[in-house]
Structure formats: C-alpha cells, structure tokens
N, C-alpha and C positions, 0 to 999 in steps of 0.2 A: 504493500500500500504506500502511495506516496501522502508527501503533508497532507496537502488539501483533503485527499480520503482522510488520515488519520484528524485532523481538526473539525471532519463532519460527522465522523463516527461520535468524536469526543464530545462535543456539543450537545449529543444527543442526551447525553446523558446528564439529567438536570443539577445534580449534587457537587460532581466532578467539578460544573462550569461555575456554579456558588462560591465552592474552594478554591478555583483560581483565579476569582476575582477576589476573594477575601484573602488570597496571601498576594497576589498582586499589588495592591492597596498597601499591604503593611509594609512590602518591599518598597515601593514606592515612600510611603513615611520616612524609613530608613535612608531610604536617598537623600532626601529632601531634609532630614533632621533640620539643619544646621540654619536652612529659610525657615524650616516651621515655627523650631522653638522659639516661644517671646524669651527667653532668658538665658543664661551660661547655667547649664544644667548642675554646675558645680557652686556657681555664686550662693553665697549666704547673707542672711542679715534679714531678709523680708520676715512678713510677721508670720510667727511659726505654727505649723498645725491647723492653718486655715483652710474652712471649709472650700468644696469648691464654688466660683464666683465668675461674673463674667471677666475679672482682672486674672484669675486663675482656674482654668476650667477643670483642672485634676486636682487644685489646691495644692497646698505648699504641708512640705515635710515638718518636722519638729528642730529642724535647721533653717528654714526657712526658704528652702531650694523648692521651684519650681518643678512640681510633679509633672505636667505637661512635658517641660523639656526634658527631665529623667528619664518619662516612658519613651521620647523618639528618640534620643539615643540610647536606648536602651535596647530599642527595637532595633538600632544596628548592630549593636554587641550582641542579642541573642542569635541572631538573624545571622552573621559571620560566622560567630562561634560555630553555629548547628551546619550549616552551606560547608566552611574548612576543614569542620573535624571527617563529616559525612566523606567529602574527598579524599582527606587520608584514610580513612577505614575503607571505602571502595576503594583507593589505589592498591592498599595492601592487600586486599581480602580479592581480589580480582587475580594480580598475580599469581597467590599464593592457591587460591582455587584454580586459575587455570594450567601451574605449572602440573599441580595434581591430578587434574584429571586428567591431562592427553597423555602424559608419560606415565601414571601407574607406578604401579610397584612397586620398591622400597622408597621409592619419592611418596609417593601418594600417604602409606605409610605414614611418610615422618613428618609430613607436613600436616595431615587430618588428625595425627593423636598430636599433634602438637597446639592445633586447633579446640579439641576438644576439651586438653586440658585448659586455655584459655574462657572455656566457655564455663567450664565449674568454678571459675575463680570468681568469688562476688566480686564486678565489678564497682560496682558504686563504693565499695567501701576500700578497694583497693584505690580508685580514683580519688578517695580522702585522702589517704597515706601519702600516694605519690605528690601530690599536689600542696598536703602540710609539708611535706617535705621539702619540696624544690622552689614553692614558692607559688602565689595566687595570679599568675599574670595571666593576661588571655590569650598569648601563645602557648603557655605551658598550658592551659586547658584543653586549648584544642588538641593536643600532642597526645595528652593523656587521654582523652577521649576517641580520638582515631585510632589508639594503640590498641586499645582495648573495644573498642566496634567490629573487627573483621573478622572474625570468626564465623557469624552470618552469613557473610555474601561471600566469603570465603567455600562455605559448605556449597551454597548454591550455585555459584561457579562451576566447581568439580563435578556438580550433577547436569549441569550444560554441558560441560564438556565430555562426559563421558557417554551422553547420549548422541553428541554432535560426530566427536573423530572420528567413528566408523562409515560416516553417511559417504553416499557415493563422490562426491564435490569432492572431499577432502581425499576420500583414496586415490583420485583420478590427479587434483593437486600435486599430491606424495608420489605420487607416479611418475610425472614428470620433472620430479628434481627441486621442487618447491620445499626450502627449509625450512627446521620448525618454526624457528621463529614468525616469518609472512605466515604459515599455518594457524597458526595461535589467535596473532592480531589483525591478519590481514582476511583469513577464513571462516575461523569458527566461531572467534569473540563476535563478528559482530551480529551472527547468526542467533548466539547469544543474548545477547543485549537487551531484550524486552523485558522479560526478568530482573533483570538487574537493574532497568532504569528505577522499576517501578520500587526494589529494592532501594536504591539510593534514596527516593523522597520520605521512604520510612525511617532509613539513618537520618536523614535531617534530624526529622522532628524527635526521634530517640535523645540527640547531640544535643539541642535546645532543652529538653526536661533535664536532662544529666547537667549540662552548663547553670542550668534552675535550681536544681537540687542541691548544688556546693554552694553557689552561691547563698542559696538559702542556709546555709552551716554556717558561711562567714568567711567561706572559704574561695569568695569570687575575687575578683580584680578592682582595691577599693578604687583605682585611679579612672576607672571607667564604668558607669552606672550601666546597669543591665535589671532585666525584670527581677532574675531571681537576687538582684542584690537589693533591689528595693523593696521588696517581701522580705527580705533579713532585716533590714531598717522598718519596718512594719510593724515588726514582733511587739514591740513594747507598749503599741497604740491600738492593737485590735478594737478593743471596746469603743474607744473615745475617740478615733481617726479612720473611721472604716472605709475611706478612700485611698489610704495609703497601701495597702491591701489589695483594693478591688481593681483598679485598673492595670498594672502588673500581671495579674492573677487573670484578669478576661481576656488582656494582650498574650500569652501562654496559650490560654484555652483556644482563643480562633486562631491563632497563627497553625500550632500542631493536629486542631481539626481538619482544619483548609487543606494541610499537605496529605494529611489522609484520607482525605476525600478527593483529592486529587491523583495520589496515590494509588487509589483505588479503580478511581476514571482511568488512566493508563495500564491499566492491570486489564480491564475490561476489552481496550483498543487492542492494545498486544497481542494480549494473549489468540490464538487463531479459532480455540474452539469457544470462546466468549462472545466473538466479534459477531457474529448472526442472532444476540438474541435482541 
C-alpha cells in the first residue's frame, strides 16, 4: 500500500484520527513552548499558590512560577525524553533482535537469554539506582530508559525475522551473492517494519510514564520542568492547590492515550489481515 492508501485506510478509523490530533496538538505546544509561555517557566517571586485566573490560567506554584509555562515546557521535556529514549530502545532492540533471528544459533542463544534476563530485572526500580546514582539529568534519563526498553522489540524483531529469512525474496537475494548485511536492512527489516512501527509508539508512551515516574520520586532533572516533576512539586498541596496536580497529571493522560490510540490505528493499517475489516 502506498501513503495515500495507508492515510485513507487510517482515517477510517475514528479513534486512531482523535489520537493524532491530540498528540499533534501537544507536539505542537512543545514546539511552540517558548511563544506560548506568558512567563520564564523558572522565574519566581509572583504571588504563590494562586488559583487559576485569567492572568494565570494553570495558576502559579507555591514558588510563585507560572504553571502555564511549567506544563509547555514541560510538554517538551516529557515529549523528548519519551520520542529519544523510544529511539535508543528501538535502535538497540532492532539490532539485537534482528542479529538473532537470521543467524540463529549460538547467536540467537546469547543474545535472547540475555534479553530475557533483562526482562526479569525490575526495571523501574533498577532505573532508580542507576539514575540516584549517576545523576538526574535528562540525558542520563533517556540512556537509562532506552537501556532498559529493548528487550521488547528486541523479542519481536527475532520473531520477524525468523518468519521473514526463509521467504523466497530472500533465498533468491542469498543466491545471488547479496551479503548479510543488505539482507538484514536492505530485505527483510523492512519487510518487517509494521510491527515494529506500531511497537515504537508504545515505547514512547512507556519512556514518558517511566520519565513521570522518577521524576515523581524527585528523581527528574531539577534544571528542566517536566510533568512528572511538577506532580513531585504537587505533593505537598494536594488538598489546598489541586491545580498543581491536575494539569501535569491530564497532560500525561492525553498525550500517552493519543499515542495508543494511534498506536493502535497503525496496528490496524499494517497489519494485512486487519486491513479489510
């Protein structure tokens, strides 16, 4: 199917098109942070704990910071974090799945139990460790997040590819002299690919809760506001500031809906025996 079929197929479906406009939107915010915000998301002094108002429409922290500007840059930092980590977990778990399936056998082996044991290892709390450890900045997050994502699409790679090698393409390829390598990336990956795409928008939104999650420990990036650091900053006001809270907390909810319903809309496109219903 070329675009135009895929974008008419996709359309079809009402939920998918909801979600992509709704993480469109927040992507866009993100862009734009920097015109939208009325304030330096980090400036202080304003009057603290203020409801919201039309001078503040998210209200202002217990610092006196502008929640408005917090959540759009905030929505860039989640919004990175989840996009760069997703990338390094699909670069690694791509490889490491495709090296496994076409070659097999003590590769395969050493790479899927090596997989596996990554997968019993709690990651969130392993993702504490490393990260009290080395330090809360938003590239160590993303690092530790992509390191610890690929085990996923690592599996599902190797089950592409161990369906894909033997197909006639590829032995007729191998037949005439085509090395592995062009086989891999130039044949089968991209034969591949549909699975995987639809696999990467669920690492986003995974990358985004995990980046939520530290941060809500205290364990985020103080020098750059993000959702889950303003839900850490939140704690102490639940009762008496239940804005500082709410907007953070429904920016999470639609963003990671959006991609899974979008998610799902390309699950539907791809996949060949979906596409006629």
């Amino acid at each position: 199917m070329n675009l135009d079929a895929l974008w008419y197929a996709f359309r079809k479906n009402r939920p998918a098109v909801v979600g992509l406009a709704g993480l469109s939107a927040m992507v866009l915010l993100a862009l734009f942070a920097a015109l939208l915000a009325p304030a330096d998301p980090m400036a202080m002094g304003g009057a603290s704990l203020q409801a919201p108002t039309w001078l503040h429409l998210m209200g202002t922290d217990d610092l006196g910071r502008d929640s408005l500007s917090r959540f759009l840059f905030g929505a860039r930092v989640s919004l990175t974090v989840g996009a760069l980590a997703a990338a390094t977990s699909c670069t690694i778990g791509i490889c490491v799945g495709a090296t496994a399936g076409y070659f097999g056998g003590w590769t395969d082996q050493v790479l899927m139990r090596s997989a596996e044991f990554m997968e019993v290892i709690p990651r969130f709390f392993l993702a504490i460790l490393i990260v009290a450890l080395f330090g809360a900045s938003v590239f160590i997050i993303i690092g530790v997040i992509g390191l610890l994502s690929w085990p996923q699409i690592a599996r599902l790679t190797r089950g592409e590819f161990l369906t894909l090698r033997e197909r006639e393409y590829v032995v007729a390829a191998r037949a005439i002299g085509i090395g592995d390598g062009n086989l891999i990336f130039g044949e089968i990956l991209p034969n591949a690919a549909p699975p995987l795409i639809v696999m990467a928008t669920l690492q986003v939104s995974t990358a985004i809760l995990l980046e939520a999650g530290l941060s809500f420990l205290g364990l985020g990036d103080p020098t750059r506001p993000s959702w889950g650091l303003m839900l850490n900053n939140a704690q102490p006001f639940i009762r008496t500031a239940w804005w500082l809270a709410f907007f953070p907390g429904i920016g999470i909810f639609l963003t990671v809906a959006a991609l899974n319903l979008v998610g799902d809309g390309l699950g539907d496109v791809l996949n060949p025996r979906l596409r006629g219903r």
